[in-house]
KOLDREN-366833 format. One record per residue (C-alpha): residue in one letter; z, x, y. Coordinates in Angstrom, 1 decimal, decimal comma. Layout:
! residues N
   aa        w        u        v
    A        Z        X        Y
...
! end
This chain:
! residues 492
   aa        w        u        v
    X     72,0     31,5    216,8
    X     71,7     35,4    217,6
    X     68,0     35,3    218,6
    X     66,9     32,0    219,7
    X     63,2     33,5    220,1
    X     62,9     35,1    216,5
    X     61,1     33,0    214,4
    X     58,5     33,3    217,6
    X     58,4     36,9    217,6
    X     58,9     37,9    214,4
    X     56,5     35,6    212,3
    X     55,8     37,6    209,4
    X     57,6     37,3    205,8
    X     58,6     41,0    205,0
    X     60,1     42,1    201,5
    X     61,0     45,6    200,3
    X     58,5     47,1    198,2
    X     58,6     47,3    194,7
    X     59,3     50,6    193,0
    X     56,0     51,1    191,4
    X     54,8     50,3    188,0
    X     53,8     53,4    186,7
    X     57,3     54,3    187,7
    X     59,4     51,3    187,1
    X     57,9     50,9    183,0
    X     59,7     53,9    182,5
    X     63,0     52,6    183,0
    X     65,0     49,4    182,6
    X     66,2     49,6    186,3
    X     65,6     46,9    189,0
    X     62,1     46,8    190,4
    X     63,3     46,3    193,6
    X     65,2     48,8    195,5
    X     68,1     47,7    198,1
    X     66,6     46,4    200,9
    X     66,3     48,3    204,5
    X     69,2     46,8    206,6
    X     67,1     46,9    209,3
    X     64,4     45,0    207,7
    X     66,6     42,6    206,2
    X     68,4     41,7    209,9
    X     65,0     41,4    211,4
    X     63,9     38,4    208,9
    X     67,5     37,2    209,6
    X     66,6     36,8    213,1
    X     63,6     34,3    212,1
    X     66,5     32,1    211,2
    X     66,2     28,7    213,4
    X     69,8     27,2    213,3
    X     67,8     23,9    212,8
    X     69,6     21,0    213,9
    X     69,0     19,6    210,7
    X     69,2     22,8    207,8
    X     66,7     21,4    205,0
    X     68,0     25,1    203,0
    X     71,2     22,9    202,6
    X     69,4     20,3    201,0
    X     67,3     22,6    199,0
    X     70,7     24,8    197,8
    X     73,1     22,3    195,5
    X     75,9     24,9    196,7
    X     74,9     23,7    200,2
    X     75,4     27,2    201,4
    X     76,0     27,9    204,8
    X     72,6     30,0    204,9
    X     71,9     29,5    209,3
    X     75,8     30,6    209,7
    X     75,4     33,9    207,4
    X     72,0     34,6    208,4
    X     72,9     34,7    212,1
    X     75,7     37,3    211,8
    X     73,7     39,1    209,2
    X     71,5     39,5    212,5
    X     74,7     40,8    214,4
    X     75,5     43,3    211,9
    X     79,0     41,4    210,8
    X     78,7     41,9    207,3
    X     82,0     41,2    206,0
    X     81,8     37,8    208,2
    X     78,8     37,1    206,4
    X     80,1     37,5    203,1
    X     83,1     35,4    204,1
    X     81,0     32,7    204,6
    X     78,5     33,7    201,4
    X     81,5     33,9    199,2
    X     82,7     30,1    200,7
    X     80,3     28,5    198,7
    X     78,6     30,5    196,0
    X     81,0     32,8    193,4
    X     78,3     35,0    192,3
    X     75,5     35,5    195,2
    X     74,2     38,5    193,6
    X     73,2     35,9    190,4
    X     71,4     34,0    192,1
    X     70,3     36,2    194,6
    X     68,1     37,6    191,7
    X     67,6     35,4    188,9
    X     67,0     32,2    191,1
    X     63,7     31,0    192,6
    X     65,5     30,2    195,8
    X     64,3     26,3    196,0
    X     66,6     26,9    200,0
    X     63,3     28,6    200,5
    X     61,1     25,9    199,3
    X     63,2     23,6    201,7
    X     63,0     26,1    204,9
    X     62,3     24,5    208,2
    X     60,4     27,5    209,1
    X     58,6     27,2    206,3
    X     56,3     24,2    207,8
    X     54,0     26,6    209,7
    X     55,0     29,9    209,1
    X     56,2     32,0    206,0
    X     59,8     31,2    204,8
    X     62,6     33,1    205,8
    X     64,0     35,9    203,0
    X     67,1     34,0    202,0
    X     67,1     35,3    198,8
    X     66,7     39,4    200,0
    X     69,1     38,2    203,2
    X     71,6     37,3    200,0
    X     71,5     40,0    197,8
    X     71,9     42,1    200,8
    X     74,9     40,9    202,2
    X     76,7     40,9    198,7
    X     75,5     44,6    198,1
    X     76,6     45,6    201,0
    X     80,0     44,2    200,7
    X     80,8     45,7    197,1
    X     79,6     48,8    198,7
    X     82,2     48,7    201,0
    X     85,1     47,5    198,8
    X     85,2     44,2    200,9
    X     85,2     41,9    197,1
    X     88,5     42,3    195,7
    X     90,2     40,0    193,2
    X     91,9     37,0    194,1
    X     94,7     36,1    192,0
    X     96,6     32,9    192,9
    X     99,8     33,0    195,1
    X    101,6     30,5    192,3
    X    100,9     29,0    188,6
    X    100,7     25,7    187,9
    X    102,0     26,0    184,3
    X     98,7     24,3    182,9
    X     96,2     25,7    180,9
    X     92,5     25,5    180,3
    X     90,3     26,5    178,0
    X     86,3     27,3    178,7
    X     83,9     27,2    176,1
    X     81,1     29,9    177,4
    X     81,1     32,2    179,6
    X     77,4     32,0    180,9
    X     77,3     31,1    185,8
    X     78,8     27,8    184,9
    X     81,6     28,6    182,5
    X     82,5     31,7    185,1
    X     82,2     29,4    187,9
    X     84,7     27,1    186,7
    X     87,0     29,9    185,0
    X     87,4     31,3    188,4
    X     88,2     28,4    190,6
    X     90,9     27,1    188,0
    X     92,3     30,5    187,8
    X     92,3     30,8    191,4
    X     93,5     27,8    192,0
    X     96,9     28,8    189,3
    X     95,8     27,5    186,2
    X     95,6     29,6    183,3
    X     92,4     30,1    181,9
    X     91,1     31,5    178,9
    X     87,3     32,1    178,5
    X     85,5     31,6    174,4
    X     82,4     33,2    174,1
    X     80,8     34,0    170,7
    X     79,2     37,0    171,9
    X     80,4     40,4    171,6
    X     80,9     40,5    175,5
    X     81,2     37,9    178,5
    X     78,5     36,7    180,4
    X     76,3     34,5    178,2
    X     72,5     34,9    179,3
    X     73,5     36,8    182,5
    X     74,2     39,6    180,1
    X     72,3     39,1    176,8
    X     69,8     36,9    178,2
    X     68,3     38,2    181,7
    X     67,0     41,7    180,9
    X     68,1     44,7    183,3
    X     65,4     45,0    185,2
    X     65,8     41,8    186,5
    X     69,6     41,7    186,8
    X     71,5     44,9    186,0
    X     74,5     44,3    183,9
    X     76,6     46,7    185,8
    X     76,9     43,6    188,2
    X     77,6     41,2    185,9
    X     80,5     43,9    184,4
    X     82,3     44,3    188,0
    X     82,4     40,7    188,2
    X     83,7     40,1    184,7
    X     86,5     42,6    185,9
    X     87,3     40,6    189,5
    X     87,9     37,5    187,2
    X     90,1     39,4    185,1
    X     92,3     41,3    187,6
    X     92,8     37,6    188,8
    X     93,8     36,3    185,6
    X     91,4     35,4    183,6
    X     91,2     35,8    179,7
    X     88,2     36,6    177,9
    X     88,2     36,1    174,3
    X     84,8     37,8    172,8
    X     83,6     37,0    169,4
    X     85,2     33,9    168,8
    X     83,0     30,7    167,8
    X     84,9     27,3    168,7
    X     83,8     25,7    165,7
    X     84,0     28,6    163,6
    X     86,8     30,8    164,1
    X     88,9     27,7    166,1
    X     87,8     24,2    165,3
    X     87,0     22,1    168,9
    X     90,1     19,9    167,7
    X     92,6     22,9    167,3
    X     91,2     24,1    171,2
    X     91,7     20,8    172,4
    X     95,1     20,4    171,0
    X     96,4     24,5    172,5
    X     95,5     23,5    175,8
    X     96,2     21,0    178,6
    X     91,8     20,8    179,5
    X     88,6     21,6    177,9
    X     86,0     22,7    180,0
    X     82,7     22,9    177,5
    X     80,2     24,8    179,2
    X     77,9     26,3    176,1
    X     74,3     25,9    177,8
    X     71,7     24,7    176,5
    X     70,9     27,2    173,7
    X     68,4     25,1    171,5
    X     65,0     26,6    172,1
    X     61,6     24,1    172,1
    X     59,9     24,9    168,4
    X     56,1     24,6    168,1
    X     56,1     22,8    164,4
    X     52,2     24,1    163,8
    X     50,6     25,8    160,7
    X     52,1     29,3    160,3
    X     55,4     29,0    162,5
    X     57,3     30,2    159,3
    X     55,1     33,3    158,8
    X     57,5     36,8    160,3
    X     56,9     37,7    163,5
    X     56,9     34,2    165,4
    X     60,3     33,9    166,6
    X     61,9     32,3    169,6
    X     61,9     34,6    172,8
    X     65,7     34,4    173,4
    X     65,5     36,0    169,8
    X     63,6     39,1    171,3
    X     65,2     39,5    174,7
    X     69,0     39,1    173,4
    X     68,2     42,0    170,6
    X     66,8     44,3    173,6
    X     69,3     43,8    175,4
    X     71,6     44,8    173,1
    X     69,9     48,2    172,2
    X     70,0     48,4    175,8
    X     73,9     48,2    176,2
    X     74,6     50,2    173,3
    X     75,2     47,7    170,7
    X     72,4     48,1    168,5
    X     70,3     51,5    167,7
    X     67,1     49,5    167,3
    X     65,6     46,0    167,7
    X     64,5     44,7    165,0
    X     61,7     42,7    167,3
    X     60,3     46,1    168,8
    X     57,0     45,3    170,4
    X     56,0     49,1    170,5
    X     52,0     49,2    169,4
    X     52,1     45,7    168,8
    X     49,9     42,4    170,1
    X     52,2     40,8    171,9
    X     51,6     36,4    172,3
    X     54,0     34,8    174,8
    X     53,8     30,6    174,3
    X     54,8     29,9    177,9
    X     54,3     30,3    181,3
    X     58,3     30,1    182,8
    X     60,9     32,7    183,5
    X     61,6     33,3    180,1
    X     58,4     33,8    179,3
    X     57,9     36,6    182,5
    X     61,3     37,9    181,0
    X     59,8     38,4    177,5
    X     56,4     40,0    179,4
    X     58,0     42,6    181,3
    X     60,5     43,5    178,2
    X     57,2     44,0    176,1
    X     55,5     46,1    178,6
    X     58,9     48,7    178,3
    X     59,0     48,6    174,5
    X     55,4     49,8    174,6
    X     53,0     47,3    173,5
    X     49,4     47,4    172,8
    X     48,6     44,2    174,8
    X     50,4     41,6    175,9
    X     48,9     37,9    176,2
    X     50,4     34,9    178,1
    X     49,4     31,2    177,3
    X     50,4     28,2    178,8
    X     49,2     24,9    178,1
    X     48,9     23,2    181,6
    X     46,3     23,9    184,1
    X     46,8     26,7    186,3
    X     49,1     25,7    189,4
    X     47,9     26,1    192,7
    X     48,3     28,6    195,6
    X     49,6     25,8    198,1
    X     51,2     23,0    198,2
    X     49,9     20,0    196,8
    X     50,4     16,3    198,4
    X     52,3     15,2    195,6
    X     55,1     18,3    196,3
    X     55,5     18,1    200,6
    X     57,9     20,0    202,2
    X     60,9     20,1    201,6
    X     61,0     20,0    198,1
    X     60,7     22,8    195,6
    X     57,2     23,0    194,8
    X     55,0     24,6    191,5
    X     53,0     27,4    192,8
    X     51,5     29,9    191,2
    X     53,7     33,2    191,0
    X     52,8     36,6    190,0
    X     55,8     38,1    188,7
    X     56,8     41,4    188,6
    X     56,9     41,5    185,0
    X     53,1     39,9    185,6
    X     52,1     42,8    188,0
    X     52,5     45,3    185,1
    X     49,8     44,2    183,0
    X     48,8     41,5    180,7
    X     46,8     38,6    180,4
    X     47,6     35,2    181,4
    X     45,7     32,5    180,1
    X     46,0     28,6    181,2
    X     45,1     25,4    179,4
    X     45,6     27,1    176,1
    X     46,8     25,2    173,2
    X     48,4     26,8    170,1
    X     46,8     25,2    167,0
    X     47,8     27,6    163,8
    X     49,5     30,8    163,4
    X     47,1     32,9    160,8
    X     48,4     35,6    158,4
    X     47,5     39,0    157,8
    X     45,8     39,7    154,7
    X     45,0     42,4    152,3
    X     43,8     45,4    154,0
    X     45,2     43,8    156,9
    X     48,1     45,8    156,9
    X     50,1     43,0    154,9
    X     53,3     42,8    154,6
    X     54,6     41,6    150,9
    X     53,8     38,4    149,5
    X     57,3     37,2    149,7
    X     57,3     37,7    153,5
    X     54,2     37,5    155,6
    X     53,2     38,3    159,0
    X     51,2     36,6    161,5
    X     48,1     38,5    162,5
    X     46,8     36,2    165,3
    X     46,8     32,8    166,7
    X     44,2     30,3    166,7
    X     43,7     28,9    170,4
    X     41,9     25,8    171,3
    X     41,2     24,5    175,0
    X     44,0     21,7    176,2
    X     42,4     18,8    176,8
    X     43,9     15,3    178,4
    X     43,8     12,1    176,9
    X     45,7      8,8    176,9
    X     48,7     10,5    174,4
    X     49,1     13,4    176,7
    X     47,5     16,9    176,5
    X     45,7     17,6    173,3
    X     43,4     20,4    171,7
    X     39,7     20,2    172,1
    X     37,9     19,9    169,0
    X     35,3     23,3    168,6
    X     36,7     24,9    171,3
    X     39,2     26,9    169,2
    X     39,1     30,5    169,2
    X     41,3     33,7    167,7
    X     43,6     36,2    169,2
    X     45,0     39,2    168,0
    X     49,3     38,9    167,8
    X     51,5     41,3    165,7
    X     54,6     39,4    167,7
    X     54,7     35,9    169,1
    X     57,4     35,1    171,3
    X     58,2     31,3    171,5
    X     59,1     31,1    175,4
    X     58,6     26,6    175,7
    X     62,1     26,3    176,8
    X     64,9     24,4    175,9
    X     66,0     21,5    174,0
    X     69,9     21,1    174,8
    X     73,0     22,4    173,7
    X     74,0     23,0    170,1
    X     76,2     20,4    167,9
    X     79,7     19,9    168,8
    X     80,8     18,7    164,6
    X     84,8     17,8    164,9
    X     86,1     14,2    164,2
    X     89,0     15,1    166,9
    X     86,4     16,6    169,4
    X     83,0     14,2    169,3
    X     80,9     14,8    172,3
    X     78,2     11,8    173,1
    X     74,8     12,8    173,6
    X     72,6     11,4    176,7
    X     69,4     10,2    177,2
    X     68,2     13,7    178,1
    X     69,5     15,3    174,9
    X     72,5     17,3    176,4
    X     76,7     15,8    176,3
    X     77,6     12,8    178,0
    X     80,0     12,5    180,7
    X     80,7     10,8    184,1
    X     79,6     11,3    187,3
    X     83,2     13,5    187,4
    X     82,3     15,5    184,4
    X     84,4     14,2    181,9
    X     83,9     13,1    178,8
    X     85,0     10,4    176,3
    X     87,3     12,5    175,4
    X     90,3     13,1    177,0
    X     91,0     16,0    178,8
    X     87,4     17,5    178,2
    X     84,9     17,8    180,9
    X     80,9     19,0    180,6
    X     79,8     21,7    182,9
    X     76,2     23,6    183,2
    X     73,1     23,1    181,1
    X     75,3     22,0    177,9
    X     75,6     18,4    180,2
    X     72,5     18,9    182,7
    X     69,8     20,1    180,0
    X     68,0     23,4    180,6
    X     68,4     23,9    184,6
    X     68,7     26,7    187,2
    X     71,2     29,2    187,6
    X     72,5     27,7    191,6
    X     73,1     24,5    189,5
    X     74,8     26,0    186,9
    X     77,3     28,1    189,5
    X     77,2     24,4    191,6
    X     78,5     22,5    188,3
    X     80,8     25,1    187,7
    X     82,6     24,6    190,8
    X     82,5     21,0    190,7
    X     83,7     20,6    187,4
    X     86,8     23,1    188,2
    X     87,7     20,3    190,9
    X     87,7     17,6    188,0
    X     89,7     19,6    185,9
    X     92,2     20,4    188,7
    X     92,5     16,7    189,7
    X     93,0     15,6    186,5
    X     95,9     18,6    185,8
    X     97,3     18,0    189,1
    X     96,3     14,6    190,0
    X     94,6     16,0    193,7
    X     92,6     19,2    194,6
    X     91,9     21,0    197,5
    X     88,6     22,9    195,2
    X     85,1     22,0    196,4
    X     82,8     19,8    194,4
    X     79,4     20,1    195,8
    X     77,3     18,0    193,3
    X     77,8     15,3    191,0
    X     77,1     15,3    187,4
    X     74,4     12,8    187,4
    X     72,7     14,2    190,9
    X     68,9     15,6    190,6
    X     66,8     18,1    192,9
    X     64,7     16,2    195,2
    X     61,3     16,1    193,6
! end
């Protein structure tokens, strides 16, 4: 503990500013410039060393976050990424696109302001890049075996780079035109630059790893044909099924799902495509949901140009603190402003979605053979014995050109293969065993296809665990980490 005193001198939560949003709209950059080392070693220093770290608890990696804050206060960086890089392959992932429940579980965070883990994080893996201190690690021998992974989204990478590592060789199928899943066609660049997702893509490959691109495992390569190539599966496909709202209207053009509209932006953002075909420039932009993805689909609209930009969710507003039903330590629902939600907008709660409506002559119509919605019809949520329902006469209109369908997800997409048939669970995604594995030999679950729609530090902790299955069963021992068990749960 470099400062046994800090939390008591230092007491205040400090973040680097924003880049502001008359500047930031301009651009797809990160909002958020690289933190002030000095800054960042300060709120390193409120760090308590508890005897007992509830961050561990609250981090399914169980990162050693006291260990890597303290030298981050001595100014050993390349010690702190040592210790970073011990337990989470990616920290600049989920340095960024993860809503830090270590902070939620933060001793300090009883009377005082949380410490910044998540800025203490992304600093100490920017700094190290900057100074050359990530290289590849290939393995010293090969084991002969071979495994194939089925995505390439934090858990898929995860797990291709501890089997690689550990001397298996692996080869990565993703059906996208490039590796990375939602990390790269998913996440939009101003939350997570793809230049980092590239240089990581590359450190897997100078270690080994293969990437196939644009192959479909059930498509181009039936699951049976993978499974008989190579000596494990590792299916790790996410949960790609997005939540429908089955309402009046939903087939009119326009309403799509909002993984629909960030994926196309992203592509015209990396060069693939000239022009989205989802544009939200001069449009009246609906979002149906009140998560990420929905912030995502927010901030992406506010670049594209929109006219307005409307949020609904259909709960109540969450509150400000925590509530006796959420104590510390566990991760609580608070209301967030965003940054996308800084840049404009409207956010509405308790709203519930009753009928898309469709323009009309004069309304600026589209043909007859393909119309548009022209705004929703919005009632009140009320709460009754069957759950939340619309209140009767208190419906009213809003304007929409583009609704974006933001409710989530359902699970993962079909697995259709009489060799290859993957069980589904109660929860909607594959079965499998505490261990991973499925009922069918050799072929192990990892990520949101098994867990159901979940965060990104669980998807990176599956990852890893799964890759110590696989190497167990290859090997019949392993020396890999497995910090979580398939079946294990946040603390709620």
């Amino acid at each position: 503990m470099a400062d046994p005193h800090g939390f008591l001198q230092v007491r205040e939560r400090e973040l680097t500013a924003k880049r502001p949003v008359a500047i930031r709209l301009r651009d797809w950059r990160e909002v958020v410039d690289p933190a002030d080392p000095t800054l960042v070693a300060r709120q390193a220093s409120r760090c308590m060393d508890c005897g007992v770290a509830f961050c561990h608890q609250g981090c399914p990696l169980g990162n050693l976050i006291p260990e890597w804050n303290d030298l981050v206060h001595r100014e050993r960086g390349r010690e702190a990424i040592e210790r970073l890089h011990a337990t989470n392959n990616f920290p600049e992932f989920t340095g960024r696109a993860c809503p830090a429940p270590c902070e939620s579980a933060c001793v300090l965070g009883i009377n005082q302001p949380a410490v910044t883990i998540k800025q203490i994080e992304n600093s100490i893996i920017d700094e190290a890049f900057a100074n050359g201190w990530v290289q590849p690690q290939p393995p010293a021998r090969l084991t002969g075996k071979t495994v194939a992974v089925v995505g390439s989204g934090p858990a898929g990478l995860a797990a291709a780079q501890q089997l690689t590592r550990a001397g298996h060789t692996v080869a990565v199928y993703e059906r996208d035109e490039v590796p990375g899943g939602l990390l790269s066609i998913g996440i939009p660049d101003f939350k997570l630059e793809k230049a980092l997702v590239t240089r990581r893509i590359e450190q897997l490959k100078a270690e080994g790893t293969r990437f196939r691109c644009g192959i479909e495992i059930g498509r181009d390569m039936s699951w049976g044909e993978l499974r008989r190539r190579f000596d494990a599966v590792v299916v790790a496909t996410g949960a790609t099924l997005p939540r429908d709202l089955p309402i009046p209207g939903r087939e009119l053009a326009g309403v799509i799902p909002a993984m629909t509209f960030l994926s196309a932006a992203n592509r015209v953002q990396a060069g693939v495509l000239d022009a989205s075909p989802f544009d939200a420039a001069g449009k009246h932009v609906v979002v149906i949901g009140g998560g990420d993805t929905g912030a995502d689909c927010v901030g992406t609209a506010h670049r594209q140009g929109a006219r307005s930009v409307t949020s609904l969710a259909i709960g109540r507003r969450p509150g400000e603190t925590r509530s006796d039903a959420q104590p510390w330590p566990t991760h609580p629902t608070l209301f967030e402003v965003s940054s996308s939600h800084e840049e404009g907008g409207e956010r509405r709660y308790l709203a519930s979605t009753v009928e898309f409506l469709a323009a009309v002559a004069g309304d600026g119509a589209e043909a007859a053979d393909a119309p548009a919605v022209r705004a929703l019809r919005v009632a009140e949520t009320g709460f009754t014995e069957r759950g939340r329902e619309p209140i009767p006469g208190t419906e009213h209109v809003i304007p929409a050109d583009l609704v974006l369908i933001a409710m989530g997800f359902t699970g993962p997409e079909d697995v259709v293969d009489p060799a290859f048939e993957l069980q589904r669970d109660a929860r909607g995604g594959f079965a499998r065993t505490s261990d991973y594995a499925t009922d069918v030999p050799g072929v192990f679950v990892a990520g949101d296809a098994g867990r159901g729609q979940s965060l990104i530090v669980w998807a990176i902790a599956e990852g890893r665990a799964a890759a110590a299955a696989v190497d167990r069963f290859l090997t019949g021992d392993t020396v890999l980490p497995s910090p979580v068990g398939a079946h294990e749960r946040p603390i709620a």
